[in-house]
N, C-alpha and C positions, 0 to 999 in steps of 0.2 A: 364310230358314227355317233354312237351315246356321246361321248367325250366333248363332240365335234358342239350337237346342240344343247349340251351344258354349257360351255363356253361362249355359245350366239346367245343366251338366257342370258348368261351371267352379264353380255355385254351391254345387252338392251336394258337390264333391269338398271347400269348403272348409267345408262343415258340417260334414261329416264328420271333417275335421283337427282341428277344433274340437272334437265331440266327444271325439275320441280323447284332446286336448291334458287336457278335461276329466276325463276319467277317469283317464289317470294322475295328476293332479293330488290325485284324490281316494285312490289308493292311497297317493302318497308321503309327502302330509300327517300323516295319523295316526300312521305310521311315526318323522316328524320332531316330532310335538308333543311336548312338554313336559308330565309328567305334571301337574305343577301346572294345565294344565287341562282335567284330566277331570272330567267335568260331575257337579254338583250334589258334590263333593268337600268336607270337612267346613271352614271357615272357620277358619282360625288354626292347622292342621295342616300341616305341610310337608312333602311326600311325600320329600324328600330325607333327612330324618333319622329320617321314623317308623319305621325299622328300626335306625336306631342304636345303640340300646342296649334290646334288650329284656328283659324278667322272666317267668318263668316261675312263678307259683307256685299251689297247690292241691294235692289229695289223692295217692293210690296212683299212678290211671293217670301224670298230671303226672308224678310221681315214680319212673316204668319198674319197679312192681312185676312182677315175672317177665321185664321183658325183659332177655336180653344181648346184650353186645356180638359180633355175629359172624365170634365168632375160635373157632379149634380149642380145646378142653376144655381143655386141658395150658395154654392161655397165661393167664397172672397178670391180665389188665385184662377177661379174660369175666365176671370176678366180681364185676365193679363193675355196677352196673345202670345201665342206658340209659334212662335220664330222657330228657324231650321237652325240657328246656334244655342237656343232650350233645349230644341228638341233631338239637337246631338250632344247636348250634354247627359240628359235621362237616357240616352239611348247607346251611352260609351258604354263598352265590351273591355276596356284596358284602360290604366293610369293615365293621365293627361288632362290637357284645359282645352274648353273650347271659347272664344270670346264673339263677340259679333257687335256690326252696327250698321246691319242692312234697315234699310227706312222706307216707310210709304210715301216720302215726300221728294227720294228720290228724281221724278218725275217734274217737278217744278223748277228745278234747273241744276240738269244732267252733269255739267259741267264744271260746276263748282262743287254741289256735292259729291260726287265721286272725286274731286281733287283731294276732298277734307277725308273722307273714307279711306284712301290710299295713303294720304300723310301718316293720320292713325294707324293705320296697319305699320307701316314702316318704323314707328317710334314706339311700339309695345314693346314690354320687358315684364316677361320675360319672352324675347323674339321669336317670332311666329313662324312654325315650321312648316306649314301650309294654309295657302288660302282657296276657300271657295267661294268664287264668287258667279256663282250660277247663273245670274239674271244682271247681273252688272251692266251690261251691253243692251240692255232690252229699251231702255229711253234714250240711247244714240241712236237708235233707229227708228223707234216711236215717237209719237209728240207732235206738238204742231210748231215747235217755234225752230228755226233754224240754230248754227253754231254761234252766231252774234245777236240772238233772242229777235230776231224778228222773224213774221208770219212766213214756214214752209210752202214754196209757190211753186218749186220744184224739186222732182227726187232724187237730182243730184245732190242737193244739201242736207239731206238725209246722209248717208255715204261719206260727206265730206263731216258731219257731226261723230259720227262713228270713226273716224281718224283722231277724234279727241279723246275719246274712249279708249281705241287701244296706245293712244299717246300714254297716258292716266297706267293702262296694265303694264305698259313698259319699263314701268317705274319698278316696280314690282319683281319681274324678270332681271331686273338689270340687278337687283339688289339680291338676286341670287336666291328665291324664296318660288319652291313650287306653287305654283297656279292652276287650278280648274276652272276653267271661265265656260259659260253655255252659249249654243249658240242660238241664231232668234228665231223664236219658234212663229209662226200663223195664227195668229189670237183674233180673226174677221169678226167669230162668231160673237166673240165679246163687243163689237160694235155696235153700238145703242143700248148697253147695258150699261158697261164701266168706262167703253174706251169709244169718243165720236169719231165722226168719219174726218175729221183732220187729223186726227192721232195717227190716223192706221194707214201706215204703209201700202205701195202694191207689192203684190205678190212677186214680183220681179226684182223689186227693190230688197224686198228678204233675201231673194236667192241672191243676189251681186254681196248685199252683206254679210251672208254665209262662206260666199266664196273667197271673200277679203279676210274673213276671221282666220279660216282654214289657213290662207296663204301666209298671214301673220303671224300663226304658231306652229307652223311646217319646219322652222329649221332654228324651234326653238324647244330642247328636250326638256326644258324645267315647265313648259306651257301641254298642260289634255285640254282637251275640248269637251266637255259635256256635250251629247247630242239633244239638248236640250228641247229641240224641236218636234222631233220624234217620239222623244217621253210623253210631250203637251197630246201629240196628235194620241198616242196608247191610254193617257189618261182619260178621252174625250170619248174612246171608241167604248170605253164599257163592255170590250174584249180581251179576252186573258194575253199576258205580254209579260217577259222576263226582265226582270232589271234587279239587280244584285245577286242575295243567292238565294231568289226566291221566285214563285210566278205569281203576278197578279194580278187579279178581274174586281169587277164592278159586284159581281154575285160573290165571290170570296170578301171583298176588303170591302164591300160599301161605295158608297160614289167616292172617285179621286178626284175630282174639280168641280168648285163650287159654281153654285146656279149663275154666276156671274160672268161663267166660261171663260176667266181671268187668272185665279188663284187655286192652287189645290185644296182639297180636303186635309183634315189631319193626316188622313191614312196614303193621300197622294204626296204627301209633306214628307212623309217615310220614304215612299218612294222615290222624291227627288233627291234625299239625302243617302239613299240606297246606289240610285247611278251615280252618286256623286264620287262614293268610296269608290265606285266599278271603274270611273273613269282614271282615277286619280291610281290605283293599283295596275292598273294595264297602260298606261301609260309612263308612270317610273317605278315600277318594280319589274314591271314584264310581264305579269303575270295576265295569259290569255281567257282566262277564262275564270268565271264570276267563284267557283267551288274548288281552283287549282290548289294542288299543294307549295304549302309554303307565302302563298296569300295573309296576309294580316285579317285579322277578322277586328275591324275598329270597331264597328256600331251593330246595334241591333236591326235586324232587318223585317220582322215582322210585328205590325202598329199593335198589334193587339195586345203586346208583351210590354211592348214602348207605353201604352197606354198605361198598364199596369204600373209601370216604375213612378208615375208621374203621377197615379192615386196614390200609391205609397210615398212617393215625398211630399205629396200637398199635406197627406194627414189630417188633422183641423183649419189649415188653413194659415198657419203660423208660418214667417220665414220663407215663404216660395216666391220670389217676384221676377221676376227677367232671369230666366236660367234656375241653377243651381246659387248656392252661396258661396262665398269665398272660399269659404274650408270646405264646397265642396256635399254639402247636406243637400242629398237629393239628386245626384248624379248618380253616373253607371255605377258598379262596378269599380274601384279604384282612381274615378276621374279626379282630377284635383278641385275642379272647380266650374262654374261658368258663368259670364257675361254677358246680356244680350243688350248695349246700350241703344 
């Protein structure tokens, strides 16, 4: 009988080891995997270089209308604006370039500018391994002038302008080159501040253009979608909301859009470059969730660190003007370089 519950002891104690053996096994794995295989990860993308070299390009926000750099008034580089391809160059986490040439002028005609914007992308050297182009889509569906520059009389020709748009992103896809594009968020409130009531859309006109963006990059794996709509409405609420690998509110980060209920804050400018990684990792890497293992960690996601890197490269004020410099003074972390033309 002794014998009998020695040997039920001795069996338990070694399922138990066993167990235990088991679960750390299943902690250190993930830890040790290889992004390359995070599950359902887009086919012919290489999670090692899809931050290599990225482009920034699209409208105002893209383009850090209202935001500066935060340095005291009196210093020379607060005056340059903090575009989201600056402000992912001080805020790389890894080796790489980021370039950009999102514009506030975007908006004076959609169509030709984003032609020039897409050509440029396509002829960088060294080739761009992803683009983000967040707000790119946002004056094919805003504006007053139609696809052939005369006065919008109807909201069909909204919709049919926004076929010009992702005509323009086609290029892009076609050239075999990851895409983030956002989709169009509800900007009313900005009506009578930055944007008049011929500018603005109806509300039904966004959803039909939502649902067309959707459909257009539904069965296309090199194209995520920013939910760029959503972020706009989270930064508006001035209520805590997750986006990358962080949470953030109006009491933690400061206001995220400016008085102009148009353009982010610096710190909401983090945060649209924060879902921008979110969107662009769960969409060709696979990876589902914002802190998974095996996820790339590109950029920095919290502004107040971001802020810091970008007091320490202004320094006196010497050498900081659109991004980083060539060689790369004043970037992350091992970035190579940035542009923000």
């Amino acid at each position: 009988m002794t014998e009998h519950i020695h040997r039920s002891r001795l069996r338990g104690l070694s399922a138990l080891a066993l167990a235990l053996s088991f679960v750390a096994l299943l902690v250190a794995v993930p830890a040790a995997m290889p992004v390359s295989l995070a599950r359902d990860a887009t086919p012919g993308i290489d999670p090692a270089t899809l931050y290599a070299h990225v482009h920034v390009m699209g409208a105002s926000a893209s383009a850090g209308f209202g935001v500066r750099a935060p340095l005291p008034r009196t210093h020379p580089a607060r005056l340059e604006p903090m575009t989201v391809a600056r402000l992912a160059s001080m805020a790389r986490m890894s080796a790489g370039e980021v370039t950009g040439d999102a514009t506030g002028l975007f908006f004076t005609n959609p169509g030709a500018v984003g032609s020039a914007q897409v050509d440029a992308t396509l002829t960088q050297e060294p080739r761009v391994t992803m683009v983000f182009a967040d707000d790119f889509l946002f004056w094919f569906v805003y504006g007053a002038l139609s696809a052939d520059r005369t006065p919008i009389k109807d909201e069909s020709q909204r919709l049919q302008l926004l076929e010009r748009g992702l005509a323009q992103l086609s290029r892009i896809v076609d050239a075999g080159v990851p895409l983030v594009v956002g989709d169009v968020p509800d900007m009313s409130p900005a009506v009578g501040k930055m944007l008049s009531k011929a500018q603005m859309p109806k509300l039904e006109t966004i959803a039909l253009a939502n649902e067309r963006i959707r459909a257009w990059a539904k069965d296309k794996p090199r194209v995520a979608i920013l939910p760029l709509a959503k972020l706009v409405d989270d930064l508006r609420s001035g209520q805590p909301f997750q986006a990358g690998r962080r949470s953030w509110s109006e009491e933690l980060d400061g206001a995220l859009i400016q008085r102009d209920q148009l353009h982010p804050t610096f710190a909401g400018s983090v945060a649209l470059l924060a879902c921008t990684e979110q969107a662009a990792n769960e969409r060709f890497l696979g990876v589902r969730q914002p802190n998974a293992p095996g996820a790339p960690v590109a950029f920095e996601h919290d502004p107040t660190k971001v802020a810091e890197r970008v007091r320490d490269a202004a320094g006196d004020g010497v050498g900081v003007k659109s991004g980083a410099s060539a060689d790369g003074a004043g970037a992350g972390p091992g970035a190579k370089g940035a542009s923000a033309r």
